[in-house]
RONU-677515 format. One record per residue: residue in one letter; x negated, y negated, z negated of N, C-alpha, C, O in turn. Coordinates in steps of 0.1 Angstrom, whole numbers, plus 5000, padded with zeros to 4 digits. Layout:
N
AXYZXYZXYZXYZ...
//
This chain:
459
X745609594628745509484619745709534604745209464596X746309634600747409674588745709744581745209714570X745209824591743909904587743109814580742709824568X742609704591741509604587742209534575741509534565X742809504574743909464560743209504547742809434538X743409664548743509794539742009774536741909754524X740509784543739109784545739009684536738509714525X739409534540739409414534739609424525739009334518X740409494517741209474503740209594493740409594481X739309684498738909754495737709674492737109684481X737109604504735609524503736009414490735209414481X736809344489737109284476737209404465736209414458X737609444464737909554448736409614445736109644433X735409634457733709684454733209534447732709524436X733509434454733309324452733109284437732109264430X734809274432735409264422734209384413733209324408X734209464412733609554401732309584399731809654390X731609524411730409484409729609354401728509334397X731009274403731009154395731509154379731609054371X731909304376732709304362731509364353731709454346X730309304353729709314339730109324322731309294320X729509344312729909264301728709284296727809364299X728809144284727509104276727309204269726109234266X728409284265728009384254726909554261726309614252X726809584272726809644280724709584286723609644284X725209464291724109364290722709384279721509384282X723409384267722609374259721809514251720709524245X722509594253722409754254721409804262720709894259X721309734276720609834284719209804278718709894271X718509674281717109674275716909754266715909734260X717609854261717309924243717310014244717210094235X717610064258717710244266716610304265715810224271X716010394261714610484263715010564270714410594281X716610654261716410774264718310814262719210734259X718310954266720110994266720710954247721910924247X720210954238720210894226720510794225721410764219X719810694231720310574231721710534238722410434235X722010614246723410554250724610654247725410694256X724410684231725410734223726610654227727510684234X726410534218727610424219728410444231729610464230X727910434240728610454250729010604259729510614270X728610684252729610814255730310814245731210894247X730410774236731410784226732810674233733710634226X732810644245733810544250733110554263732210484266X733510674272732910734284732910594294731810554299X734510524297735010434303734110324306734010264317X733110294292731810194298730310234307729310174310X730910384308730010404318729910284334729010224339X730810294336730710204352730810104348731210024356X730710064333730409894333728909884331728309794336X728509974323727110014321726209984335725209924335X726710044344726310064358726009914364724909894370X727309794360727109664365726709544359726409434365X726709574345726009494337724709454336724009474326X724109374350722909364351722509224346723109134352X721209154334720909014331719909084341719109184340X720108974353718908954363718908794366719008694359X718708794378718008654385719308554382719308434383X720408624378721608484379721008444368720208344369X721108494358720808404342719408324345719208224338X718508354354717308264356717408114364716908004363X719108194377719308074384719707964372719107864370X721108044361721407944354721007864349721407754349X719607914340718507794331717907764343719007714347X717207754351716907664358718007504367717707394372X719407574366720407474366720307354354720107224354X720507454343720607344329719407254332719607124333X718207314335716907234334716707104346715907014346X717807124356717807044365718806914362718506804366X720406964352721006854349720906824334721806794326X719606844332719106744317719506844305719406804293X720106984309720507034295719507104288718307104290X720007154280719307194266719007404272719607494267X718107414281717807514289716907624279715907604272X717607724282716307884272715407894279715207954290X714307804269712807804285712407944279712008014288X712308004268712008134261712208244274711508314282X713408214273714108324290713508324296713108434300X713108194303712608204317711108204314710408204325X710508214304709008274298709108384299708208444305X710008444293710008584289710308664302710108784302X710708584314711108664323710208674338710308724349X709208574329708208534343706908674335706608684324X706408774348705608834351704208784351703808804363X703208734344701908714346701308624334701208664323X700808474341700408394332701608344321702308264327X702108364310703108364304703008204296703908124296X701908194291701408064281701107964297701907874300X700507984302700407874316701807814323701907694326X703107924326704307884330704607774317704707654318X704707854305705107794289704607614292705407524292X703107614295702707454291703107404305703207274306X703407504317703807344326705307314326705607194327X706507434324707607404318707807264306708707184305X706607284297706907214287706307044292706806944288X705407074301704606954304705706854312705806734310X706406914319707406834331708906834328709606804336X709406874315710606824314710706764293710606804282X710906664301710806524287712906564281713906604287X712806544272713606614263715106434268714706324273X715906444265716706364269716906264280717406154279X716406344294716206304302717006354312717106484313X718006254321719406284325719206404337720006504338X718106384346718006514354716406514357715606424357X716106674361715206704364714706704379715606674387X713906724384713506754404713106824401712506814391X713306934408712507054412711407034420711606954429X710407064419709307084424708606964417707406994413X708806854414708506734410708306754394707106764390X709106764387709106784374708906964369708307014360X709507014377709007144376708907254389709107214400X708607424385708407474396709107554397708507654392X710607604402711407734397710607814404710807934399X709707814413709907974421710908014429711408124431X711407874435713107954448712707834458712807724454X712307854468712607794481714007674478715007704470X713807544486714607464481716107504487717207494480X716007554500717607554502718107674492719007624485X717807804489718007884475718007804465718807844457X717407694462717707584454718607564452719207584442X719007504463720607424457721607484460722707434458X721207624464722507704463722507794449723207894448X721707744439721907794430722507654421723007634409X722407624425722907484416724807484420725607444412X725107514429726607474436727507574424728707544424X727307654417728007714410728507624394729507614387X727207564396727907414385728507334386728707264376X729407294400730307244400731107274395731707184389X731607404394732807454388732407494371733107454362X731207584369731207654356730307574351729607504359X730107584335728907524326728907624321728107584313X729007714319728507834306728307944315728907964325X727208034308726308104317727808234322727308294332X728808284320729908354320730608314330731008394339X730808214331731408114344730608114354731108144364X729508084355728208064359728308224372728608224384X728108314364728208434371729508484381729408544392X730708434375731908434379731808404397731808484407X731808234396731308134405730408214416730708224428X729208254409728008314421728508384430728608384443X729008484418729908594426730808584439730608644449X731708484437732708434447731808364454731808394466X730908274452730408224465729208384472729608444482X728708404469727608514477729008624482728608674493X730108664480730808704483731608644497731708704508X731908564494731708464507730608504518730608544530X729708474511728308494522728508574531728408574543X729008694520728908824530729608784538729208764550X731008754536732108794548732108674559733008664567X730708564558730708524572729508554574728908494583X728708674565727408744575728808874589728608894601X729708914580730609024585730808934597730208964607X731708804597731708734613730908694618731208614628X729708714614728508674625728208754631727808734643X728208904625728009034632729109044641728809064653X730309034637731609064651731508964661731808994672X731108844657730608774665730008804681730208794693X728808844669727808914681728509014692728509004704X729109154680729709264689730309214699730109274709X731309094699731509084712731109004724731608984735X729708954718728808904729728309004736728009004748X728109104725727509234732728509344739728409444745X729309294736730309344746730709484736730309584742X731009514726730709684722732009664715732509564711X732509794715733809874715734609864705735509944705X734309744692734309754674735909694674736209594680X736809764667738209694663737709624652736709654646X738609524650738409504636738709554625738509504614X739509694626739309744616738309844612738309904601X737709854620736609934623735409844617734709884608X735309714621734309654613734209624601733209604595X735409604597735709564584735509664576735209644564X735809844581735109934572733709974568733310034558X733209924581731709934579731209824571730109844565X731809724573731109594560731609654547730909634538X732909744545733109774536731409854528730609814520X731709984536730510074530729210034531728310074524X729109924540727509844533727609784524726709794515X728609724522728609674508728609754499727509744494X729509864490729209974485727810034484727310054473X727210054497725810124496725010014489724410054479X724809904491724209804487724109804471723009784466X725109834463724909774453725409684444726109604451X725409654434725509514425724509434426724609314422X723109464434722309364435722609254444722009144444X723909304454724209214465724309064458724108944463X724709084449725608944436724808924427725508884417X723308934422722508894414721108884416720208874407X721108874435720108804439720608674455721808694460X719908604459720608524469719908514481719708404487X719308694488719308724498720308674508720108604518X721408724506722508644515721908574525721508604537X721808434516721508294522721008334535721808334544X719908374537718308364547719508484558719708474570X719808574551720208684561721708654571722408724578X721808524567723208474572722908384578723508354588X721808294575721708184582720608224596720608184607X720008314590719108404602720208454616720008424628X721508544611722308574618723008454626723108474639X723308354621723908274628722508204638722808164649X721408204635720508144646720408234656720008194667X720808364655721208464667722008414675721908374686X723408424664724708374674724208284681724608274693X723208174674723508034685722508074700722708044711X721608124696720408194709721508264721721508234734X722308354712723408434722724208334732724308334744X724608244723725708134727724908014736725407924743X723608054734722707904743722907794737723507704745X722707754726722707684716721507684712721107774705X720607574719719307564708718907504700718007544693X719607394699719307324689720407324675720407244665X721007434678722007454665721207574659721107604647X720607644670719407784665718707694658718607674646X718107634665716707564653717007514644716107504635X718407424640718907394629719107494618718907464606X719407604622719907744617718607804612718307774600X718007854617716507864617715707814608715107884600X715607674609714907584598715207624580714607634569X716407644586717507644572717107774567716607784555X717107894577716408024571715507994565715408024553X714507934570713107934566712707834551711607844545X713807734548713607724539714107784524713507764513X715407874529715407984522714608084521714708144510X713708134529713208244529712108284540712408324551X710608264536710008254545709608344558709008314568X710308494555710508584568711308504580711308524593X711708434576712208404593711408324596711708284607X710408264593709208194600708708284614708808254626X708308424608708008514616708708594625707908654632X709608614626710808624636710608544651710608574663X710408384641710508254657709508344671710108374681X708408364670707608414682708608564690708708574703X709208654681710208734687711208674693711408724704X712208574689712808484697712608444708713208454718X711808384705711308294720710608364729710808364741X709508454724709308514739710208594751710308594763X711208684737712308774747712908654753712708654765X713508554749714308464755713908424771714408424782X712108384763711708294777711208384791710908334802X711308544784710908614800712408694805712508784814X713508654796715508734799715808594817717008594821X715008534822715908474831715308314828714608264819X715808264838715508084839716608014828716307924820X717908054827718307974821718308014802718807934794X717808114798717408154789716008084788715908004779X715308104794714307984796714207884789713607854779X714907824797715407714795715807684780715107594775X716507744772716807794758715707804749715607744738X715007884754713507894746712807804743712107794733X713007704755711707624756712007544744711407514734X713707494750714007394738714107404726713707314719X714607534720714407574709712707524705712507404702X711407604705710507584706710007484705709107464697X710607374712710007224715710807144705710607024703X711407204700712307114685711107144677710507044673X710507304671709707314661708907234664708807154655X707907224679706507154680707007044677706707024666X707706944682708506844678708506744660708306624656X708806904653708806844641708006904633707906874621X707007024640705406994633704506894635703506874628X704706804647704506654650704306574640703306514636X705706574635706306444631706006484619705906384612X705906584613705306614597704206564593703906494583X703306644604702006624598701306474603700206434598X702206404614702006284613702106194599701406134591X703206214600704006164580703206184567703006094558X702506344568702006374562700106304559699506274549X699806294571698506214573698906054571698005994565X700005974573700105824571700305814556700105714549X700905974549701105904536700305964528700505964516X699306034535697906044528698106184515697606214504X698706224519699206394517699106504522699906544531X698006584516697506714522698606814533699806834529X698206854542699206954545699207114536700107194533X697807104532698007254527698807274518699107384512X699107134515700607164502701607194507702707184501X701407244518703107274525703107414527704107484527X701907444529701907614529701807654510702207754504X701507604508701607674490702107844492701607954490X703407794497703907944494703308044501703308144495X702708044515701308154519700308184513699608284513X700108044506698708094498699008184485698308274483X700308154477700608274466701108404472701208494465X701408414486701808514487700508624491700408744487X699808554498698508604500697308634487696208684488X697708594477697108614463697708734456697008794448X699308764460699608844455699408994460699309044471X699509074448699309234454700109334455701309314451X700009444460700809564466701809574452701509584441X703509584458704309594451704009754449703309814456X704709794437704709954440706209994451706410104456X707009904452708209974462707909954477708609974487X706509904478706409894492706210014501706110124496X706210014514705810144519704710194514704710304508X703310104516701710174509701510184498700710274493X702610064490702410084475703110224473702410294466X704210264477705010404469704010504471704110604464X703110494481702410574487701210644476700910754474X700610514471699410474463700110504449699510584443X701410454441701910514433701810664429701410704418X702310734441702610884441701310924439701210994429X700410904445698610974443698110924431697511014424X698110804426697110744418698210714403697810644394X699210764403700010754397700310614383699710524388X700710564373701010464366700110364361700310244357X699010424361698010404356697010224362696410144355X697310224374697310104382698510014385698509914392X699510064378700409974381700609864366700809884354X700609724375700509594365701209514365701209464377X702109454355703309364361702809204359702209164350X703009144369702209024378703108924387703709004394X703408814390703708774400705208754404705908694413X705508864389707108834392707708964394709008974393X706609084397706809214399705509304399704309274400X706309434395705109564391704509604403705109654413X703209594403702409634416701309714412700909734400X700609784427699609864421698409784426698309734437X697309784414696009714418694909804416694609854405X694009844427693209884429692209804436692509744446X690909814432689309764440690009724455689709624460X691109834463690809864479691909734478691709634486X692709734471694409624474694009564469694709474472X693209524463692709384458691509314473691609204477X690809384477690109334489691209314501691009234510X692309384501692909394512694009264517694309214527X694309254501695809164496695408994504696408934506X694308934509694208834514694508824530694808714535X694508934536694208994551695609034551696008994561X696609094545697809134547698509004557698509014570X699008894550699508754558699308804573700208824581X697908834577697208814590698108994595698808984606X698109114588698509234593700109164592700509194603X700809124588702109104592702708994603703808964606X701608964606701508834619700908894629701208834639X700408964632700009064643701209164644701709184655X701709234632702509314637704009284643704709374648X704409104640705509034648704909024660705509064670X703508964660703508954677703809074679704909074684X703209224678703609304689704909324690705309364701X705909304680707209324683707709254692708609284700X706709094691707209004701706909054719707709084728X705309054717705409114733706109254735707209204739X706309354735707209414733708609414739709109484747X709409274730710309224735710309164746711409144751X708809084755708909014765709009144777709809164786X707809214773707909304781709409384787709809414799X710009404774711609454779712209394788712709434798X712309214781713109144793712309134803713009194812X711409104807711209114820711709244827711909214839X712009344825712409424835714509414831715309474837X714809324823715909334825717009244835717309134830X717609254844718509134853718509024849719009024838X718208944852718108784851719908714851720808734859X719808634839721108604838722308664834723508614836X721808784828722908914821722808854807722008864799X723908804808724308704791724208844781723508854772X725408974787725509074777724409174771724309214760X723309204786721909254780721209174775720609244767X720809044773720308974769720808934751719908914743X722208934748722408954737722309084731721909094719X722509164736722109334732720709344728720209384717X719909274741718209304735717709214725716809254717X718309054722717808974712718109044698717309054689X719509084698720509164683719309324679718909344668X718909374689718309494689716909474685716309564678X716109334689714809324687715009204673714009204666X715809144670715809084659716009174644715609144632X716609284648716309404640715509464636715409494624X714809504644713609574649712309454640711409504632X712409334644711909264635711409264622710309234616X712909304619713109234603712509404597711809424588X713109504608712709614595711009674601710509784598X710309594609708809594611708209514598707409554590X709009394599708209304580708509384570708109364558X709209474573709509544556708909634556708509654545X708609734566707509844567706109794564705209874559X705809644566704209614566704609514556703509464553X705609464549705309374539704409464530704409584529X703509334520703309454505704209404496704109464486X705109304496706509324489707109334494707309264504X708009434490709309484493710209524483710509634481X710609414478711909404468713309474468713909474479X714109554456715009594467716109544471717009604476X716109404470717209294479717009264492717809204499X715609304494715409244509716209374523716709354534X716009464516716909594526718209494526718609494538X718809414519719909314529719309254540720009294549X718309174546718309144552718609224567718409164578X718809314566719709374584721209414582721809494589X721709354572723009394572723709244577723909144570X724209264591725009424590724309424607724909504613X723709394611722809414624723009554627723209604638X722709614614722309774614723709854619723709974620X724809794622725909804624726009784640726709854648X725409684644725109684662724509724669724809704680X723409814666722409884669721709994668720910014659X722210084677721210244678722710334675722710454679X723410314671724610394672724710414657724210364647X725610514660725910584644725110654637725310684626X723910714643722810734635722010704628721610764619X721610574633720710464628721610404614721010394603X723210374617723810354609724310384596724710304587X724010544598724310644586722810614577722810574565X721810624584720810624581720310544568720010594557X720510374574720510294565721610294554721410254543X722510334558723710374546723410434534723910414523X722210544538721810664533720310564525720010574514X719810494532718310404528719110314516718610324504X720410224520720510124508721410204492721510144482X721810334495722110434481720910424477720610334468X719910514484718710534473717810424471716710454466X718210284475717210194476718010134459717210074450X719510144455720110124445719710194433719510154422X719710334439719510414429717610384421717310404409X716710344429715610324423715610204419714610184412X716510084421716809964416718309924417718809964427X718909854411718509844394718909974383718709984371X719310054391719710184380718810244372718710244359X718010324382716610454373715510354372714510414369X715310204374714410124378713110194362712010254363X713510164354712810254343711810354344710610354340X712710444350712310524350710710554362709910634361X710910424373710110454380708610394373707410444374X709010294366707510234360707010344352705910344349X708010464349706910554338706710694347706610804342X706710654362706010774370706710874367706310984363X708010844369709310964374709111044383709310994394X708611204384708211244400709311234408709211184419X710811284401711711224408712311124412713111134421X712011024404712510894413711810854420712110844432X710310824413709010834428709310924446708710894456X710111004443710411084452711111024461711011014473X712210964453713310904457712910774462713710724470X711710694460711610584465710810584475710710484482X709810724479709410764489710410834503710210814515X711210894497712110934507713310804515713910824525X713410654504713610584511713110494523713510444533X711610524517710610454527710210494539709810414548X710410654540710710754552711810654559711610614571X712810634554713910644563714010494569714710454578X713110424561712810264563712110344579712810374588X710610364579710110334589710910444599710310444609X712110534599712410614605713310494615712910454626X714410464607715110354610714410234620715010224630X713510164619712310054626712210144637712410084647X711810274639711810344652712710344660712610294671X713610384657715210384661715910244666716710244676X715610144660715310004663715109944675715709874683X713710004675712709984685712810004698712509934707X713510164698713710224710715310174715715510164727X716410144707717410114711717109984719717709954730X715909884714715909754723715109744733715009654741X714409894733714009884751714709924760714409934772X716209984750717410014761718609964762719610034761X718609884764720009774760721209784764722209734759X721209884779722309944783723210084775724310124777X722410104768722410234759723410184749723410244739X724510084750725310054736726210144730727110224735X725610114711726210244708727810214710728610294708
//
C-alpha cells in the first residue's frame, strides 16, 4: 500500500506541473522561429520546463465558448483566429446568433462550438467554480485529472475481472508513466471524457450490465463519435462468448434499436429531417487527410509541405487522389470495424461458453484492438486521440505491447505540442519522428490483435 501511496503522489506532482503554465511563457511561444528567439528565456534557464507547459490551446477556446454561453462579453476574435478555414463565414454566424445583452446562449441553437454536446457541458462545469480564464484552467485541470484516476479504476477494475496478477501498486505506477508519456495535452484537450466513459461501458459488458453499458455508451458517443463504431465489436464477441452473454448482447443492442425507433419516430411527428442528426458524418466525410495520420505522414514524407493546408480545424495534406478518396474513408473505417468485429465472433466461438474470465480478457483485448484499428485507418489522427487506449494498453499483450505505446505516446508528444512547428515546415526529423510513431501505432494494433485471439495467454 505504502508503494501505491508513493506512485500516487508522483501521478499528482506530473499532474501538478503539467498544469503549471504561465501567461508570460504563453505568450512567447507564438514568437519562436528560431534558438534567438528564446534568448529571454535562457537567460533564466528555470523557464525552460515552464516553457514546455505553457500551452494556449483548446482550454482558452473551451473558456470563450463558456462566456458565450452565460451571456458574457466573449473574444470571438479568438475563436476566429483559432478556427482553421472559412474564417469570415465562422465571423458572420458567431455574430449572427449571439445578440449582445442576452442572459444566455444554446449551443447549437444560437451557435455552433464544434464539441459534441456531452464535451459540452463538460466544458462549462469549470464555471461553477472559476470566471477568469486563470481559474478556468486551474478547475479543468483538477477535473480531467480526476478523469484519469477513474479511467485508472476502470482499468483495475477490469484486471481483476480478468483475473491478472496487478498490485496496486503496480498499477498505480503504470498510470503513473502513462501519464508522463502522455504529456500536457492530457489537460488541454477533453479526450478523457469518451475514453472513460467508453471504459466503463466495458466494465458494465464484463459485469452483465446492459443497460448501464448502453447508458455508458450513449454517453461516449455523444462525446465522441468513435464509440459509435466499436458497438458492432461489442455485440458480436458478446453474442457468439455463450447464451448468457447472449443474452447481454441482445439487450444491450435492443436498447439502441429501441431508441433509433423512438427518434426517428419523434423526428418524422415533428417534421425534422434526420439527416440533421448525422451532420457530424457528413463534415467528417468532407474533411481531408490530416498530415499526422498514418497515410497522411506517409504522403507528407514523399510530397513534402507543399500540399499541406490548414482547414477544418487542422493541417492536412490535399491532393487530386485525397480529395477523391476523403468521401469513401467513413465507408473504409466501417468495414475495417466490421472485420475487427467478425474476427472477434470468430474467437468467441471457439472460446468455453460461460467463462466470465475469458470472455472479459477477449472483450478488454478486442476493444483495444478496436480503438487502435480507427486510428491506423482514421484520416484524422489528432495527437490526443493516442489517449483513447489508455490504460487498456496496460491489460493487454504484456509488457511489450506496453513499453511500446509508452514509447508511441513520447514521440506522439514530442511531434505535438512541442516540435509541432517544426513539423508544418517539413522537419526531415520530426517527419521522421512522426513516422516512426505511426510504425509503432500499427505495430502495437497487431499485437492487439493477436493477444485477443488468445485470451488465455494473460500477460
Amino acid at each position: 500500500m505504502r508503494r501505491a501511496v508513493y506512485w500516487l503522489l508522483a501521478l499528482f506532482a506530473v499532474a501538478a506541473f503539467f498544469n503549471a503554465g504561465s501567461d508570460e511563457m504563453r505568450a512567447l511561444k507564438p514568437h519562436v522561429r528560431s534558438a534567438a528567439d528564446l534568448a529571454p528565456v535562457f537567460a533564466r534557464p528555470w523557464l525552460l520546463a515552464s516553457l514546455y507547459v505553457s500551452n494556449d490551446s483548446d482550454e482558452h477556446l473551451y473558456y470563450e465558448y463558456s462566456r458565450i454561453v452565460l451571456g458574457e462579453d466573449a473574444d470571438i476574435e479568438y475563436l476566429i483566429q483559432n478556427s482553421m478555414g472559412d474564417r469570415e463565414g465562422k465571423r458572420a454566424r458567431l455574430v449572427a446568433g449571439i445578440r449582445p445583452g442576452q442572459r444566455y446562449h444554446v449551443p447549437y441553437r444560437d451557435f455552433d462550438p464544434g464539441y459534441p454536446p456531452v464535451t459540452m457541458v463538460v466544458t462549462l462545469l469549470p464555471r461553477l467554480f472559476a470566471s477568469t480564464l486563470a481559474g478556468y484552467r486551474v478547475v479543468l485541470g483538477a477535473l480531467l485529472l480526476g478523469l484519469y484516476l477513474l479511467c485508472l479504476a476502470a482499468g483495475f477494475r477490469l484486471a481483476r475481472a480478468m483475473r491478472l496478477d496487478y498490485p496496486l501498486a503496480d498499477w498505480t505506477r503504470r498510470g503513473a508513466l502513462l501519464l508522463l508519456a502522455i504529456g500536457p495535452i492530457c489537460f488541454i484537450r477533453l479526450d478523457l471524457v469518451p475514453t472513460l466513459l467508453v471504459l466503463w461501458t466495458v466494465v458494465s459488458l464484463v459485469e452483465e450490465r446492459p443497460f448501464r453499458a448502453f447508458l455508458c455508451s450513449l454517453l461516449a458517443i455523444g462525446a465522441k463519435l468513435y464509440a459509435l463504431l466499436l458497438l458492432p465489436v461489442w455485440v458480436a464477441l458478446l453474442f457468439f462468448s455463450g447464451e448468457k452473454s447472449r443474452r447481454v448482447a441482445l439487450r444491450f443492442a435492443g436498447a439502441y434499436v429501441a431508441l433509433g425507433a423512438i427518434g426517428l419516430g419523434t423526428a418524422l411527428l415533428l417534421g425534422l429531417r434526420p439527416a440533421r442528426f448525422a451532420s457530424d458524418l457528413v463534415i467528417f466525410s468532407a474533411r481531408p487527410l490530416q498530415i499526422e495520420s498514418v497515410l497522411g505522414s506517409v504522403l507528407l514524407a514523399l510530397r513534402g509541405v507543399g500540399n499541406v493546408v490548414g482547414s477544418w480545424g487542422s493541417y492536412n495534406v490535399v491532393t487530386p487522389t485525397t480529395e477523391a478518396l476523403a468521401p469513401w474513408w467513413s465507408a473504409l473505417m466501417l468495414v475495417a470495424l466490421l472485420g475487427v468485429a467478425a474476427w472477434a465472433a470468430v474467437v468467441a466461438r471457439r472460446q468455453p461458453a460461460h467463462d466470465r474470465v475469458t470472455t472479459a480478457r477477449t472483450l478488454v483485448s478486442f476493444t483495444l484492438a478496436g480503438i487502435l484499428v480507427l486510428l491506423c485507418v482514421s484520416k484524422i489522427l489528432s495527437t490526443q486521440y493516442v489517449i483513447w487506449a489508455v490504460p487498456l494498453v496496460a491489460l493487454v499483450g504484456g509488457a511489450t505491447l506496453f513499453r511500446l505505446y509508452l514509447a508511441l505516446l513520447v514521440l506522439s508528444q514530442i511531434v505535438y505540442p512541442l516540435l509541432y512547428g517544426l513539423l508544418l515546415q517539413g522537419s526531415p526529423p520530426i517527419v521522421g519522428v512522426l513516422l516512426v510513431r505511426n510504425a509503432l501505432l500499427v505495430t502495437v494494433t497487431i499485437l492487439a490483435l493477436r493477444a485477443g485471439a488468445h485470451p488465455e495467454r494473460a500477460p
